[in-house]
C-alpha atoms as a printed R data frame, in Angstrom:
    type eleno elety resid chain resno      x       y      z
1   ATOM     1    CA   UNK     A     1 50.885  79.639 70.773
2   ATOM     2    CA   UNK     A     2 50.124  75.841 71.884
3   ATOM     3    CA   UNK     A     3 50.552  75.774 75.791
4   ATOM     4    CA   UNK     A     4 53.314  72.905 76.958
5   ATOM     5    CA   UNK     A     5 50.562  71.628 79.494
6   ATOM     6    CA   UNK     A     6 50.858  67.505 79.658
7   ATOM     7    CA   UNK     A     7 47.068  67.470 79.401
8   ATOM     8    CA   UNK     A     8 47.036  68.436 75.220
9   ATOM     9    CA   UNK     A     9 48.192  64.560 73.617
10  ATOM    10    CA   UNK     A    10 51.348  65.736 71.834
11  ATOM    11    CA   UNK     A    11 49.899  64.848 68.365
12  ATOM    12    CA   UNK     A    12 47.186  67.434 69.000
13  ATOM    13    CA   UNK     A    13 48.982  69.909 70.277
14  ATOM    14    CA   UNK     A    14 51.751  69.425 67.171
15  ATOM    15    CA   UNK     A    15 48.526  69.531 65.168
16  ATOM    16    CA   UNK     A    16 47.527  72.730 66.426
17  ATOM    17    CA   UNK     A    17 50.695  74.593 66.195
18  ATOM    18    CA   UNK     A    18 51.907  73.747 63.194
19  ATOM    19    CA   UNK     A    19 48.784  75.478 61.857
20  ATOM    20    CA   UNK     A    20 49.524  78.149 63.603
21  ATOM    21    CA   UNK     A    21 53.138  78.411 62.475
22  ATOM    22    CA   UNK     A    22 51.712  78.381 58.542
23  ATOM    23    CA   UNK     A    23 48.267  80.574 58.561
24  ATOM    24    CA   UNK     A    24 48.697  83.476 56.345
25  ATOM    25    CA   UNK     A    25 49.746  87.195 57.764
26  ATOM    26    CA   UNK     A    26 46.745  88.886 58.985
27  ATOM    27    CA   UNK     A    27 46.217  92.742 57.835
28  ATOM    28    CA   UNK     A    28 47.728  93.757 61.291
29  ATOM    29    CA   UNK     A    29 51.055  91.543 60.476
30  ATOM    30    CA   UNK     A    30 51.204  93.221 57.187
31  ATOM    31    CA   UNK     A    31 50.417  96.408 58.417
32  ATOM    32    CA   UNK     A    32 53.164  95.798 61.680
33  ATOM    33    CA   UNK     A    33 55.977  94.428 59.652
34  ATOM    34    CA   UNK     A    34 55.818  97.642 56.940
35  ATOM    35    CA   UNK     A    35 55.995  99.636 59.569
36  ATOM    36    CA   UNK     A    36 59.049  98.518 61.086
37  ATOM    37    CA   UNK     A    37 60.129  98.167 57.213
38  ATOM    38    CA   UNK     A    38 60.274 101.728 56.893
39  ATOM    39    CA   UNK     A    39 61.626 102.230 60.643
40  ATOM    40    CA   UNK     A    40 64.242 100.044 59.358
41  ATOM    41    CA   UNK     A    41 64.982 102.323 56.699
42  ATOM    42    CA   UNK     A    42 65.729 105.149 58.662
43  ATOM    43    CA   UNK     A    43 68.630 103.397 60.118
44  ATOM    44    CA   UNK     A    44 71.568 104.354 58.432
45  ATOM    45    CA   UNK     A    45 73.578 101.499 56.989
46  ATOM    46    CA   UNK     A    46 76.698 101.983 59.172
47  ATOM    47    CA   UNK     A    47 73.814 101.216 62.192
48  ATOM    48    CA   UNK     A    48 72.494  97.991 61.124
49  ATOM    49    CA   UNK     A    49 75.864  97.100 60.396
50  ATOM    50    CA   UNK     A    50 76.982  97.636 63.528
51  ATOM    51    CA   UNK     A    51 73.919  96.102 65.497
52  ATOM    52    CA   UNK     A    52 74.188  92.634 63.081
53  ATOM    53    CA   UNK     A    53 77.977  92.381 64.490
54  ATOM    54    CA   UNK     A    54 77.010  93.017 68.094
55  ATOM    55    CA   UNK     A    55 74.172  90.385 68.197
56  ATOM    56    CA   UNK     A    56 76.437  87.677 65.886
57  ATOM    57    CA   UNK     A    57 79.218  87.597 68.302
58  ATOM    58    CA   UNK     A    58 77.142  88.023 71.359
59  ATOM    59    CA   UNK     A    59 74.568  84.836 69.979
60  ATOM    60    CA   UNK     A    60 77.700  82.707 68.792
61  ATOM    61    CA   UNK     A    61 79.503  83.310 71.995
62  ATOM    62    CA   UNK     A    62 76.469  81.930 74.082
63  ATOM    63    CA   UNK     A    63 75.972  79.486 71.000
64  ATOM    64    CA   UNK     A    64 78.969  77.558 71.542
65  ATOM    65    CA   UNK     A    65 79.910  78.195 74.798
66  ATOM    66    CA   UNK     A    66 77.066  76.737 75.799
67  ATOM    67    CA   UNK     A    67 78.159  73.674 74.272
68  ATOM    68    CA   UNK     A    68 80.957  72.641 76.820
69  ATOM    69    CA   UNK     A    69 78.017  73.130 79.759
70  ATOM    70    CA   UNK     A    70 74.939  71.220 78.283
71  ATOM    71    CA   UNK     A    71 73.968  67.706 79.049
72  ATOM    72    CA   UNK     A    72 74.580  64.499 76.818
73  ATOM    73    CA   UNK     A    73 71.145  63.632 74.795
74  ATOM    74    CA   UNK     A    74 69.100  61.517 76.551
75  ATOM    75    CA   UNK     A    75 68.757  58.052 75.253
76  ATOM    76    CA   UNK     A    76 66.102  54.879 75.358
77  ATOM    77    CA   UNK     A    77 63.101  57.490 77.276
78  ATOM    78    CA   UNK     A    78 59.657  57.616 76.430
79  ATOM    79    CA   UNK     A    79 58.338  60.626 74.993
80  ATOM    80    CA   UNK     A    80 56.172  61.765 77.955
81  ATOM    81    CA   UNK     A    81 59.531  61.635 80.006
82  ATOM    82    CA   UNK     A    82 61.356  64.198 77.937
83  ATOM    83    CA   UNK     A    83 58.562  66.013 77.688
84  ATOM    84    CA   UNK     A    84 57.744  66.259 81.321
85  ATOM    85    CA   UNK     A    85 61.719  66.844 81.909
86  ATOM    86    CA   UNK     A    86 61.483  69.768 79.103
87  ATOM    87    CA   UNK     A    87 58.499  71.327 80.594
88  ATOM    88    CA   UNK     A    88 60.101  71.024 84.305
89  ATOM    89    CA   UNK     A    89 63.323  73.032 82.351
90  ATOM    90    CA   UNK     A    90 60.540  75.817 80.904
91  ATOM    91    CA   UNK     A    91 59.846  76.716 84.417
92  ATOM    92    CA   UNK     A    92 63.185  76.698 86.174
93  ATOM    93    CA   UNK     A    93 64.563  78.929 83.418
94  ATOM    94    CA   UNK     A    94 61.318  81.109 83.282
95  ATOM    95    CA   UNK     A    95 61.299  81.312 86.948
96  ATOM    96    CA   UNK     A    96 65.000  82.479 86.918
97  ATOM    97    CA   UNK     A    97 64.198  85.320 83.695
98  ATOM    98    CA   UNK     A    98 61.825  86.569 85.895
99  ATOM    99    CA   UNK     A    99 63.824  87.224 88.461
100 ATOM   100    CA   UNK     A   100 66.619  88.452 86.495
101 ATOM   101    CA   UNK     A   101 64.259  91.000 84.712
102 ATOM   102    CA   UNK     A   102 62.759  92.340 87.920
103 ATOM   103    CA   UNK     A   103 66.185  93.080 89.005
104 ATOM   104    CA   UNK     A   104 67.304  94.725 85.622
105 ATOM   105    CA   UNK     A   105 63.874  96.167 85.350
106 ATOM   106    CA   UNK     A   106 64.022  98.059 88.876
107 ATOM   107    CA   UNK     A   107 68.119  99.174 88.585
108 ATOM   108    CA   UNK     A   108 67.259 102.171 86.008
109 ATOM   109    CA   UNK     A   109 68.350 102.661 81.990
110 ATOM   110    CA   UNK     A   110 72.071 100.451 82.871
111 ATOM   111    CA   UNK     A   111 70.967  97.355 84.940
112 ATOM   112    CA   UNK     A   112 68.148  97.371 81.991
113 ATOM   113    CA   UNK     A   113 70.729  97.486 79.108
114 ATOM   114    CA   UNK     A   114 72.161  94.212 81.009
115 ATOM   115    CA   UNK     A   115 68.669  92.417 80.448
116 ATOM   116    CA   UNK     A   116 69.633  91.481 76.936
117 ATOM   117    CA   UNK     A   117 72.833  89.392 76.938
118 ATOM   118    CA   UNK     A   118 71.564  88.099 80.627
119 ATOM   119    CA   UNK     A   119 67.967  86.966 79.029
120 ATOM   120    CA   UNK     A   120 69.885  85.517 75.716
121 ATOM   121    CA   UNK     A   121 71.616  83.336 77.996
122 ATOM   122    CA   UNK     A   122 68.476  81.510 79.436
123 ATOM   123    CA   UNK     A   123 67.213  81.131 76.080
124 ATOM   124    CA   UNK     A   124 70.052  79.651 74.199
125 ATOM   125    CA   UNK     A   125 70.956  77.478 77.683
126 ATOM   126    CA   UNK     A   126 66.715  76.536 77.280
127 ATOM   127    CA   UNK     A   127 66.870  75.764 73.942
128 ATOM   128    CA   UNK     A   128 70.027  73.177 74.327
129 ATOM   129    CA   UNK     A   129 68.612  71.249 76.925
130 ATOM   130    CA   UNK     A   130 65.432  70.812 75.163
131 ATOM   131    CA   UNK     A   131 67.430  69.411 72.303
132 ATOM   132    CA   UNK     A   132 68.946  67.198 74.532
133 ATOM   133    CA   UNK     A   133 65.885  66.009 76.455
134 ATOM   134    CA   UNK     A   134 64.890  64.833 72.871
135 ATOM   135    CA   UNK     A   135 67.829  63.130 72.052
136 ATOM   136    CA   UNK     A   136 69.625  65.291 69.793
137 ATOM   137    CA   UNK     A   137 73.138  66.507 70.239
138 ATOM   138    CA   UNK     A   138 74.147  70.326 70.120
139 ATOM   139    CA   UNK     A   139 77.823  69.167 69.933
140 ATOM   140    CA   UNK     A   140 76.743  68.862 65.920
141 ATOM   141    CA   UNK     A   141 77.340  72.045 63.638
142 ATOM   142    CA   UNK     A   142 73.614  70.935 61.995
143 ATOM   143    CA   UNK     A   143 71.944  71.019 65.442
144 ATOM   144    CA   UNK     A   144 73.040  74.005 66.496
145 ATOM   145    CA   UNK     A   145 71.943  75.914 63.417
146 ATOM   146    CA   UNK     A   146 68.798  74.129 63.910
147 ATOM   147    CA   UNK     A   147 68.819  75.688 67.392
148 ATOM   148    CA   UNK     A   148 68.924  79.084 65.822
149 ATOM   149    CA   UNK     A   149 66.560  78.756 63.711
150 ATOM   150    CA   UNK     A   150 64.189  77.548 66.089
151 ATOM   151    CA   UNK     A   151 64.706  80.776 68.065
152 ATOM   152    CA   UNK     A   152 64.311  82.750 65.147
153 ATOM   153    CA   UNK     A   153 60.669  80.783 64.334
154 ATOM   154    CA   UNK     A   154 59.731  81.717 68.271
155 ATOM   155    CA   UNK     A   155 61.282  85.777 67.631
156 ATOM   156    CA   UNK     A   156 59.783  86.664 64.319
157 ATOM   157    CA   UNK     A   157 56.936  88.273 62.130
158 ATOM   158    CA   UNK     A   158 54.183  85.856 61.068
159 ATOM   159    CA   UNK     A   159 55.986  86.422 57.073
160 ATOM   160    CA   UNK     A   160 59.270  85.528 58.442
161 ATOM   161    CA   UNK     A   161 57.866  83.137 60.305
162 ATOM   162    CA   UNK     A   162 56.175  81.409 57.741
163 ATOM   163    CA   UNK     A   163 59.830  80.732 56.158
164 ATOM   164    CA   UNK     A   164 61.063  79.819 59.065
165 ATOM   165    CA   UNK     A   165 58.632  77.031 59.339
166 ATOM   166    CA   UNK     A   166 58.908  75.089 56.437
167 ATOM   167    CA   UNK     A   167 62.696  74.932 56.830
168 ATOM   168    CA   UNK     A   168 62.204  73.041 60.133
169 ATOM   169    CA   UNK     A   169 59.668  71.257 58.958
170 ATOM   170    CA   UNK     A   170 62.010  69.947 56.047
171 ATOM   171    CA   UNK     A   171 65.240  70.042 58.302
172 ATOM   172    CA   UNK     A   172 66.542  67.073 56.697
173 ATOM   173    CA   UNK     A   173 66.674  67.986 53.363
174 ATOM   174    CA   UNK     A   174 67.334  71.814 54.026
175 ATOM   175    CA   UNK     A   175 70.447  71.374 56.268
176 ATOM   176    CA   UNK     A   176 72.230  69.616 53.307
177 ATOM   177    CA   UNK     A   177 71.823  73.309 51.575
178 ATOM   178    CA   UNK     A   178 73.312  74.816 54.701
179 ATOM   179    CA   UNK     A   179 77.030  76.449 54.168
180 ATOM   180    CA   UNK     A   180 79.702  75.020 56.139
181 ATOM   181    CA   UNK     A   181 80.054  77.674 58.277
182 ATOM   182    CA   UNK     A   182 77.870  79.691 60.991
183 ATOM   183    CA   UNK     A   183 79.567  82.645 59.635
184 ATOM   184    CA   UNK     A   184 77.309  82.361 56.656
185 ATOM   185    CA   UNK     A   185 74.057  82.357 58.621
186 ATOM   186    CA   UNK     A   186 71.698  85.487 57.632
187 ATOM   187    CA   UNK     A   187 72.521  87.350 60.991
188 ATOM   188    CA   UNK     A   188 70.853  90.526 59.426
189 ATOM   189    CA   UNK     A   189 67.255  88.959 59.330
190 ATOM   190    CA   UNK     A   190 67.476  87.339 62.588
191 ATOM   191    CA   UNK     A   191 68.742  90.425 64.652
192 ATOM   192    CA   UNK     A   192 66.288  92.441 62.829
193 ATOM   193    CA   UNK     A   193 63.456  89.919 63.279
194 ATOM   194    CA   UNK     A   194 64.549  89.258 66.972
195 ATOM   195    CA   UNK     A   195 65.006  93.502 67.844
196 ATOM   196    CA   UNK     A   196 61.627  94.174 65.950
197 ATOM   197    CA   UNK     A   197 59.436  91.789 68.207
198 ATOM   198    CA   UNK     A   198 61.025  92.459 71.853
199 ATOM   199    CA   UNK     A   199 61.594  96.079 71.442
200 ATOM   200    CA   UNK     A   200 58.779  97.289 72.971
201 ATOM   201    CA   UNK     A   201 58.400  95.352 75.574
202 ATOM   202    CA   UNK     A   202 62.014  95.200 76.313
203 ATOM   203    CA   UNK     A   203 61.882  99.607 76.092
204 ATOM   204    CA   UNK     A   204 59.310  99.663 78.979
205 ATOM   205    CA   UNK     A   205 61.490  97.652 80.934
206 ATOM   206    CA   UNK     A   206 63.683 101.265 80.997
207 ATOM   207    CA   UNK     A   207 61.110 102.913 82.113
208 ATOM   208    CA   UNK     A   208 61.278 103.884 86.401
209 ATOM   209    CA   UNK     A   209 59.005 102.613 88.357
210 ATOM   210    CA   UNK     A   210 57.282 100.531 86.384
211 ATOM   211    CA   UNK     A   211 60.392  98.327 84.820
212 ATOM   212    CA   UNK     A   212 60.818  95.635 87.312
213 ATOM   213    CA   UNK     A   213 57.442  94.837 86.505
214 ATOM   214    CA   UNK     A   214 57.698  94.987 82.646
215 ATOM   215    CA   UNK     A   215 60.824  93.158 83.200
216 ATOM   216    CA   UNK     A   216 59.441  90.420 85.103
217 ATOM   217    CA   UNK     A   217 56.395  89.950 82.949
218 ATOM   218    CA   UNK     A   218 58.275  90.207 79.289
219 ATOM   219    CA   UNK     A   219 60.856  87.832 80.303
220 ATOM   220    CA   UNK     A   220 58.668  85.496 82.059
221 ATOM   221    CA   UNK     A   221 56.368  85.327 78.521
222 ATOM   222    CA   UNK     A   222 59.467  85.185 76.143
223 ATOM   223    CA   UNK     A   223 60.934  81.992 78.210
224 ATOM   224    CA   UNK     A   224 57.057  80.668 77.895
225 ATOM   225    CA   UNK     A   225 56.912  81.573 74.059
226 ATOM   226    CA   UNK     A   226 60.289  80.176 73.453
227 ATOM   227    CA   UNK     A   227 59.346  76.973 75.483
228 ATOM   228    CA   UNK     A   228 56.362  76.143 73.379
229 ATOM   229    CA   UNK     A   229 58.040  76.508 70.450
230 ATOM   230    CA   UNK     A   230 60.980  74.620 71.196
231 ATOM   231    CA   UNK     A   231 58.729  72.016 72.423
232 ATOM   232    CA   UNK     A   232 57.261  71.659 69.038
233 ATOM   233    CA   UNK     A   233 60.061  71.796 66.544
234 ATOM   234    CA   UNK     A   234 61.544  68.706 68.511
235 ATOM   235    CA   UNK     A   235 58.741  66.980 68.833
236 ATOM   236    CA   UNK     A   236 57.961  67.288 64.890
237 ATOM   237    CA   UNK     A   237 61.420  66.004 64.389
238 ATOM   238    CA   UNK     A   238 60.965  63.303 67.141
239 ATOM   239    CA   UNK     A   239 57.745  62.198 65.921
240 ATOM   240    CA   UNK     A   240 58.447  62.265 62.363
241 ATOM   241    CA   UNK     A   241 61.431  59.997 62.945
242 ATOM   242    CA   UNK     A   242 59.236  57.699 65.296
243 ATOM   243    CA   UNK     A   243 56.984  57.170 62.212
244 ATOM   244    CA   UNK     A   244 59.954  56.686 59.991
245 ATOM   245    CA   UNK     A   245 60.712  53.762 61.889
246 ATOM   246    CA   UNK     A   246 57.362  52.128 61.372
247 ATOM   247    CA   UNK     A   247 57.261  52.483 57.553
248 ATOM   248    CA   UNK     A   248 60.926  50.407 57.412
């Protein structure tokens, strides 16, 4: 991924990214997602059922209850400003999931079960003030779906991923297709997506001795990853619309 550091001009760094975001899956991607594919099938039904219903309430809970605690979009500021602001908000919340995870990480198999909703928190609460830092409001049913999928873009295979992408990329168009309600959203693919790429890490953290330090670390990297792609999606939307400007 990009890094957010101010010294990468933000068309570059856009640049960058958004070739990342759409090169092909390599033969370890392919090889990595069928083998979660058929890990996946040894669920049984009844178990992914139940996993899609935990994650959708716990996600839409912190989705819009987040709403009533997040800051009004910031107006009439230059683009280095938000982004300075945004980077400044990277490091507060990555400094806090660290902590949180070396806590969770070092209070055994329960404390470490805590991690998730705890972590999902600082992302969601991450990802709304980034919106707003760019000017958009979260208040809006369209932005808020846009927030998810930008979390699902940061949590996913490079195939899923790839998806992902071009919907952002596209938002204006694509959110017309959207249905009316959140309840509609494809909660299987993005609890699946979001399990299959922090279970590892997230396992070790249950591990004695060593779990406040694989707590520490995996959160710390998942507020960074989650940063930098935040980052980007709003400042493809907040340059495109810059440029949109110009050509009226």
């Amino acid at each position: 991924m990009t890094p957010t550091t101010p010294e990468t001009p933000p068309h570059a760094a856009l640049h960058t990214w958004q070739q990342q975001m759409q090169r092909p899956p390599s033969r370890l991607d392919r090889f990595a997602r069928r083998v979660q594919l058929r890990l996946n099938a040894l669920l049984p039904e009844r178990v992914h059922r139940a996993i899609t219903a935990a994650i959708r309430q716990m996600v839409r809970g912190v989705l819009f209850g987040s709403t009533h605690t997040t800051r009004r979009p910031l107006a009439d500021a230059p683009l280095a400003r938000r982004e300075a602001e945004v980077r400044a908000r990277i490091r507060d919340y990555g400094t806090m999931a660290t902590a949180e995870g070396a806590v969770t990480g070092a209070g055994g198999f329960l404390l470490g079960l805590a991690d998730f909703p705890l972590l999902l928190g600082f992302k969601i609460k991450l990802l709304f003030d980034t919106a707003a830092l760019y000017g958009y409001d979260v208040r809006d049913y369209h932005e808020r779906l846009y927030v998810l999928y930008v979390f699902q873009l940061a949590f996913s295979s490079q195939h899923t991923r790839n998806a992902t992408y071009q919907r952002l990329a596209d938002w204006n168009a694509y959110c017309q297709t959207l249905p009316p309600d959140a309840a509609d959203f494809d909660w299987r693919t993005f609890q699946q997506e979001y399990r299959d790429y922090i279970d590892l890490a997230k396992m070790a953290q249950l591990v004695p001795v060593i779990g406040a330090a694989v707590g520490a670390l995996a959160n710390y990297k998942l507020i960074e990853l989650l940063g930098t792609t935040a980052m980007n999606c709003y400042r493809m939307r907040y340059l495109a619309a810059e440029e949109a400007l110009l050509l009226e």
